[in-house]
C-alpha positions in Angstrom: -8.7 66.8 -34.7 -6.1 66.9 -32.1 -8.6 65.5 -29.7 -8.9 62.5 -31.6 -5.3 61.9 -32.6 -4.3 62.1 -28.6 -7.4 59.5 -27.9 -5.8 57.2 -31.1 -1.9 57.4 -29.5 -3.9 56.8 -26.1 -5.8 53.4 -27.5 -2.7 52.6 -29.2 -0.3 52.9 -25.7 -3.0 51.1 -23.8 -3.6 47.9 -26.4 0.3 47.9 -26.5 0.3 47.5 -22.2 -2.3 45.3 -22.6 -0.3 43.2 -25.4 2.7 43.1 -23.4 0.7 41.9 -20.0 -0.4 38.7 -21.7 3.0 37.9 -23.4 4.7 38.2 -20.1 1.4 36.1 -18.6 1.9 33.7 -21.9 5.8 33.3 -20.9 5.1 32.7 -17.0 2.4 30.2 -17.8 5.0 28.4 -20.6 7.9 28.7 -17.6 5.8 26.9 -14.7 4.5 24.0 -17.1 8.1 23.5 -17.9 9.1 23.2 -14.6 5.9 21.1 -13.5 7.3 18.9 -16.8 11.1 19.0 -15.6 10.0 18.3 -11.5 7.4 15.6 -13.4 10.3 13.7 -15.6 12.6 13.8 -12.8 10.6 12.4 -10.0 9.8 9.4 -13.0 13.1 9.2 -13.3 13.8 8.8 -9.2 11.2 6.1 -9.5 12.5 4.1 -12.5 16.1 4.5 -10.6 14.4 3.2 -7.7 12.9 0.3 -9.5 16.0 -0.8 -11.2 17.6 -0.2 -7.7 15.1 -2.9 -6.4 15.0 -4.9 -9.5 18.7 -5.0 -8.8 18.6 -5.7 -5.5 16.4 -8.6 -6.5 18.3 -9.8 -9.2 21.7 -9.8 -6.5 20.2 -11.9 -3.6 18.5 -14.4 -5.9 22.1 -15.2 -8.1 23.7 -15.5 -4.8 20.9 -17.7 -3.1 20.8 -19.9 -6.4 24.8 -20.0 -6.2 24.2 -21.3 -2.5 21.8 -23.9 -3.7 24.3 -25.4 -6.3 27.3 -25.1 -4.6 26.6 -26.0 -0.7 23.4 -28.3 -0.9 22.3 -30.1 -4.5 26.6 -31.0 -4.0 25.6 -32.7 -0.8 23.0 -34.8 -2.2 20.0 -33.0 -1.2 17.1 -33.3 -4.1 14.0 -32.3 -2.8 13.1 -29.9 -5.0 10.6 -28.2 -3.2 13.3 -27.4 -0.7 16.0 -26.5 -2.9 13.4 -23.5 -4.6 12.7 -22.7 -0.8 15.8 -22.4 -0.6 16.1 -20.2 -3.6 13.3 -17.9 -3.5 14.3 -16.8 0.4 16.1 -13.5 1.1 18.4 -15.4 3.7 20.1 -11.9 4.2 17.2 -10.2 5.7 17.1 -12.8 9.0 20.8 -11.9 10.0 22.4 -9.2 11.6 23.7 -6.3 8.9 27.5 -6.7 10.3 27.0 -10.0 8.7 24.8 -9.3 5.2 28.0 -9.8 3.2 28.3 -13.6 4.9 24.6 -14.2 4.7 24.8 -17.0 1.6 27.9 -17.9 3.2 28.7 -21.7 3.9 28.3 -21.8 7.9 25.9 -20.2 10.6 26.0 -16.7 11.6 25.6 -15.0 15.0 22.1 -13.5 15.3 22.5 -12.3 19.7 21.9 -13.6 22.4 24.2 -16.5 22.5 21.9 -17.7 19.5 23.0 -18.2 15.4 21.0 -18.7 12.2 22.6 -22.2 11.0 24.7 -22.7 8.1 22.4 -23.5 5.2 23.0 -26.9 3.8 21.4 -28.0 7.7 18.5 -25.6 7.2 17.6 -27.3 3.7 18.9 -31.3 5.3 16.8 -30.4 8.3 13.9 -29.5 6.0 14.3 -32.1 3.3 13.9 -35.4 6.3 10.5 -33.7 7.4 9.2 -35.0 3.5 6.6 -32.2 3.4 4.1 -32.9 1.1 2.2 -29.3 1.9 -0.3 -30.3 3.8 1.0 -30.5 7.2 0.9 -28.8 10.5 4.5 -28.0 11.9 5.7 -27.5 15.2 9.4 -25.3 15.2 11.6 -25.0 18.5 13.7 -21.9 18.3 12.5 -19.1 15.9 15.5 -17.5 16.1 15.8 -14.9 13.4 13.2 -16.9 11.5 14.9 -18.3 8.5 13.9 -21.8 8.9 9.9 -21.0 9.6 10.6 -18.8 6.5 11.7 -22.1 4.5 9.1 -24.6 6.4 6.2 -21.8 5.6 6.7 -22.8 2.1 6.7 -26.5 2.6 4.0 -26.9 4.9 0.4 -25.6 5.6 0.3 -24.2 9.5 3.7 -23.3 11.0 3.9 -23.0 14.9 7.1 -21.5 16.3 8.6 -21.2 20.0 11.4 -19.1 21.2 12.5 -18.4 24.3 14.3 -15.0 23.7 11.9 -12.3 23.7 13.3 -9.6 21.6 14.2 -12.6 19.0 10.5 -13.5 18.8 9.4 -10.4 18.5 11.6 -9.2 15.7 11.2 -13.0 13.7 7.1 -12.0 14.1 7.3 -9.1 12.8 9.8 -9.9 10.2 7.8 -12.8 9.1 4.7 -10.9 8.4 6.3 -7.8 6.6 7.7 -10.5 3.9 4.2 -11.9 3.4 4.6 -15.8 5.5 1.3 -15.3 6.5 0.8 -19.5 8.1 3.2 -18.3 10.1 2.7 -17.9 14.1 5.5 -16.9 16.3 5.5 -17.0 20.4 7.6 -16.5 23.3 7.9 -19.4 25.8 8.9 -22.5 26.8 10.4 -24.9 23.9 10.8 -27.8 26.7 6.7 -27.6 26.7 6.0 -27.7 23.2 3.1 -25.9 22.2 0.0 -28.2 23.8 -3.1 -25.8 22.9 -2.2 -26.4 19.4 -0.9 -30.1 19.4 -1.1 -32.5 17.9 1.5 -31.8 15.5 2.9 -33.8 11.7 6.2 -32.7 12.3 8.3 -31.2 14.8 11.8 -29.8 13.9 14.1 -28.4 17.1 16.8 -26.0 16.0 18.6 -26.1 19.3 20.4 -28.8 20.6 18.7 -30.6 24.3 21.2 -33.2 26.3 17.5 -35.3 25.5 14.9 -35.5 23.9 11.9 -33.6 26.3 9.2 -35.8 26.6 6.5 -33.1 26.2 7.2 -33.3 22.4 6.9 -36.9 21.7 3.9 -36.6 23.2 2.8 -34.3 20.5 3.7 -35.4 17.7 0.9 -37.1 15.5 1.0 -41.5 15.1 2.2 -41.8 11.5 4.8 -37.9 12.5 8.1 -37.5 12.2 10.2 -35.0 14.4 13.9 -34.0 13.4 16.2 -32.3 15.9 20.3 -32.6 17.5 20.6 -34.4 20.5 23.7 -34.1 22.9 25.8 -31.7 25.3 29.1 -32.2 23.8 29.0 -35.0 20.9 25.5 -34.3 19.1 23.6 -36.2 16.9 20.9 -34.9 14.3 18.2 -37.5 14.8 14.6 -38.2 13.2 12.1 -39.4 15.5 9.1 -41.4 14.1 6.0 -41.9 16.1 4.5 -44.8 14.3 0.5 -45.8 14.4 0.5 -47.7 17.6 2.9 -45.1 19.0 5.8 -46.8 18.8 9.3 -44.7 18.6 11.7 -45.2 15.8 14.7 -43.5 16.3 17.7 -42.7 12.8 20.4 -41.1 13.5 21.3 -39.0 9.9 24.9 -36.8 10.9 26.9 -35.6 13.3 26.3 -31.6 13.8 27.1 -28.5 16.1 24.3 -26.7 17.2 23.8 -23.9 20.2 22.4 -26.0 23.4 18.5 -25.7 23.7 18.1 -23.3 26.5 15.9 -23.6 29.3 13.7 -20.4 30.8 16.5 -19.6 33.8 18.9 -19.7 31.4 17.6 -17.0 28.9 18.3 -13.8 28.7 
């Protein structure tokens, strides 16, 4: 009898061990998924911050780009509209320097190095808007720079082409270029002076730095029937529009006076 009442408290202890095991198992179990669900709703929440964060970002450049396109160009009397959503739907403050990002939809060029500047945005969109892009064309750029204006062209035109003579600005624009998706866009480092003969003939040619002349390498090609925009001049410049017509005749417009960095030859560059 005593035998089987000590085998009964026995049982009993061990059931009640047992019992206590899984409750403590149960509670660890209900602890880590809590955790897992509290690291889970946090890193949802980083992410949503983040996306609002972007959204936000978004939401900032594209007010202040659309606040550009009102106030310095449509008030100038450019009405391309292609141009003007160009215009619009380009981060302008990715291509400049960050001591400058809070000037970047600012009414005037920026420094970008190396004696070289991004230019003030109503002559990026006038520049653009005398081309007449229809959407089809192939475009020859001199002077990449930070690549702003093959950034505006790329949406205008079919095949951009785009010289500059300052490595480490070539580079960078490249690279730039193909991280934000302007994929008929090809950059390289030479000569502007040259042109870009392996890929001639060219549509339209735009040169966004000024030469005391126009180099005769790039009338040569440009298309019959193309147009080429660039500033002429050492001290007094003119923006002009060269037309190549069918024969291959010149016709030569003069459109404003401007201010733009000389066109550098290669023993000048850096």
């Amino acid at each position: 009898m005593i035998k089987q009442f000590f085998h009964l408290i026995c049982n009993s202890i061990w059931n009640l061990c047992l019992l206590i095991i899984f409750c403590v198992f149960l509670l660890d179990c209900n602890s880590s998924s809590q955790s897992e669900i509290q690291t889970g709703t946090k890193q949802m929440k980083t992410r949503e911050k983040q996306h609002k964060k972007s959204q936000s970002g978004d939401e900032q450049w594209k007010n202040k780009a659309s606040k550009m396109v009102k106030n310095q160009i449509k008030i100038r009397g450019i009405r391309d509209e292609r141009v003007l959503d160009a215009m619009r739907n380009t981060p302008r403050h990715l291509f400049v320097p960050d001591a400058y990002q809070d000037r970047a939809y600012a009414d005037g060029p920026l420094p970008i190095g190396h004696g070289q500047t991004i230019s003030q945005p109503y002559i990026v969109a006038l520049m653009s808007s005398v081309l007449e892009l229809k959407g089809t064309e192939k475009v020859l750029e001199i002077g990449t720079g930070s690549g702003y204006q093959v950034a505006i062209l790329s949406q205008l035109a079919n095949e951009i082409y785009s010289i500059e003579i300052v490595k480490s600005l070539a580079t960078k624009a490249e690279k730039l270029l193909h991280e934000l998706g302007y994929d008929n866009v090809e950059v390289k480092h030479g000569n502007g002076y040259k042109g870009w003969p392996e890929k001639a003939k060219f549509d339209r040619i735009i040169v966004t730095a000024a030469p005391d002349e126009i180099p005769q390498a790039l009338l040569e090609q440009l298309k019959p029937g193309g147009k080429m925009v660039l500033p002429v001049g050492k001290y007094h410049q003119l923006l002009k529009v060269i037309e190549k017509t069918e024969p291959g005749k010149i016709k030569e417009n003069t459109v404003t006076g401007v201010r733009f960095v000389p066109m550098v030859h290669p023993d000048e560059k850096d």
